[in-house]
N, C-alpha and C positions, 0 to 999 in steps of 0.2 A: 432446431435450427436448420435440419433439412431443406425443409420447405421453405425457409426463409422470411417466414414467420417473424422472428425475431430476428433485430438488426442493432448490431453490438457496435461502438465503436471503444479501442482500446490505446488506456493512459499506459507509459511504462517510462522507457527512462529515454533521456537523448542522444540520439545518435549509437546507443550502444545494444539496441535492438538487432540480434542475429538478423539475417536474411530469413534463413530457415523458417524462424519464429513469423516474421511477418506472414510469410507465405504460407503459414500453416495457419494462420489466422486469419487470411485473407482467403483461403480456401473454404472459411466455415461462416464466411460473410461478416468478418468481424473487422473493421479498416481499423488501421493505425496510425491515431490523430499525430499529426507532424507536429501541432501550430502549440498544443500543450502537454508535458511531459512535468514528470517530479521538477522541481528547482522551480520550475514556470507555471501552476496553475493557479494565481494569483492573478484576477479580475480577468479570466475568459470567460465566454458570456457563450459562444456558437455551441457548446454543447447541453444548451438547456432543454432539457425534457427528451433528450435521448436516453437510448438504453447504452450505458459503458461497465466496463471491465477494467478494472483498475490490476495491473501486473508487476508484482515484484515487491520492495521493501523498500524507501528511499534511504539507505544509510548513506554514511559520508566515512570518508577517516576518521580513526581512533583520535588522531591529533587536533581532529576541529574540532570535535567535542571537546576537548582538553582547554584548546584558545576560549571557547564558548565561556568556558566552565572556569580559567581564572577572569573572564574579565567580568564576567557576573559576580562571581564569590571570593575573587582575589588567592591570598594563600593559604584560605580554607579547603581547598581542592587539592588531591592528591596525587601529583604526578604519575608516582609510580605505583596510581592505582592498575591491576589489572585487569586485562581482557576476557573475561571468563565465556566460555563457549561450549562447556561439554556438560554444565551442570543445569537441573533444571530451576530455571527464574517463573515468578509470578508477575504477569502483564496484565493490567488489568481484569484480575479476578481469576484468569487460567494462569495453570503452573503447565508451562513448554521449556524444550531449548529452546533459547534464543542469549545468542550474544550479548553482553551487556557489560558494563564496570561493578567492583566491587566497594569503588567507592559509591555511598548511597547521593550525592549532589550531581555528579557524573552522571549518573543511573539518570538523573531528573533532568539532568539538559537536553540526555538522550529523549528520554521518552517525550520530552516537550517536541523537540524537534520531529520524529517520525510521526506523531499523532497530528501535529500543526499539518506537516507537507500533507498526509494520506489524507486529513478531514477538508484541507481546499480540495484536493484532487475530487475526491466523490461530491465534494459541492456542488462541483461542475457542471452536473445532473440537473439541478435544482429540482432535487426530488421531491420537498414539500409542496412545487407549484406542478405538478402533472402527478401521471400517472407511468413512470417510468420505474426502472431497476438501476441501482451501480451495484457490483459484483468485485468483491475486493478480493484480491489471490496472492494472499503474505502473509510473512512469517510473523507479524503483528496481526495482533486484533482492538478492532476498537469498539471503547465500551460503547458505543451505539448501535452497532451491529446487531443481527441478527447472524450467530453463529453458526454456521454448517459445516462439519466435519467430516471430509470425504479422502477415503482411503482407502486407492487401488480402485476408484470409482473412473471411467472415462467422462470426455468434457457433453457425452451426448449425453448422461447421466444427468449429471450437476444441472445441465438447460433443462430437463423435465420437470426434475427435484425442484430448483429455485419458481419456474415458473407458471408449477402447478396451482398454488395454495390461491 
C-alpha cells in the first residue's frame, strides 16, 4: 500500500469513526465511505468492484436483541438471560471470546443479526462480478470467509499477506 498500489476504501460505523482513525487510514490511501456504513449498506451500488475494508463488529444493545427476540419467539425468550463475555463461545466453527447470551434463541437473533449487517457490507464489493478484495476486521467471523489470523502482525504485513496469493 506504499506505492499506492492498492486502493482501499473503508465501511465502519456512523458518525462514530474517531478522527484519528480516519486519518490514519486516510494516510494509508484507505478513504472512508461516508454514503454506507453498518445500519445502511442495504442496496449501495457505488462500491462495486472496489477493493474495501470492512471495520469493526456491527453490535447494537443487549436490549434490541431482547425486543428482536420476544417479538419473534414471544415468552420463550429469557429475559434475564445473560451477557456472557469472558468465556469462550463457538461462532461459526471457531471457539473465541466473544460476547453473546446464554440463552441459545438470543444467541440466534444475535448471530442473525451481525452475519445479515457484515454479509450486506462486503456485498458491497460485488466481489463475484470483478476481481476485487473485501477485508473484514472483527470480532466475528463469517462462515464464507477465508480466515487470516494476525497477531502483533502490522497493517503493512496483512496488505502483503492478503494480497500476495
Amino acid at each position: 500500500m506504499e506505492d499506492g498500489k492498492y486502493n482501499f476504501t473503508a465501511l465502519t460505523y456512523k458518525g462514530t469513526t474517531s478522527k484519528t482513525l480516519v486519518e490514519a487510514l486516510e494516510a494509508r490511501n484507505i478513504s472512508v465511505d461516508k454514503k454506507t456504513y453498518y445500519g445502511k449498506a442495504i442496496g449501495q451500488d457505488h462500491l462495486k468492484g472496489k477493493n474495501i475494508v470492512l471495520i469493526g463488529t456491527p453490535n447494537v444493545p443487549e436490549i434490541t436483541y431482547k425486543m428482536v427476540g420476544i417479538m419473534l419467539f414471544g415468552d420463550k425468550i429469557d429475559l434475564n438471560s445473560e451477557f456472557i463475555t469472558h468465556e469462550k463461545q463457538e461462532v461459526n466453527e471457531f471457539r473465541l471470546r466473544y460476547g453473546t447470551f446464554n440463552d441459545p434463541l438470543l444467541k440466534m437473533v444475535q448471530s442473525y443479526n451481525l452475519e445479515s449487517e457484515l454479509l450486506q457490507a462486503v456485498g458491497r464489493a460485488r466481489l463475484s462480478r470483478g476481481n476485487n478484495t473485501a477485508i473484514l476486521l472483527s470480532r466475528y467471523p463469517l462462515k464464507e470467509a477465508d480466515i487470516i489470523h494476525f497477531q502483533g502482525t502490522t497493517i503493512n504485513r496483512m496488505d502483503k499477506d492478503v494480497n500476495s496469493n
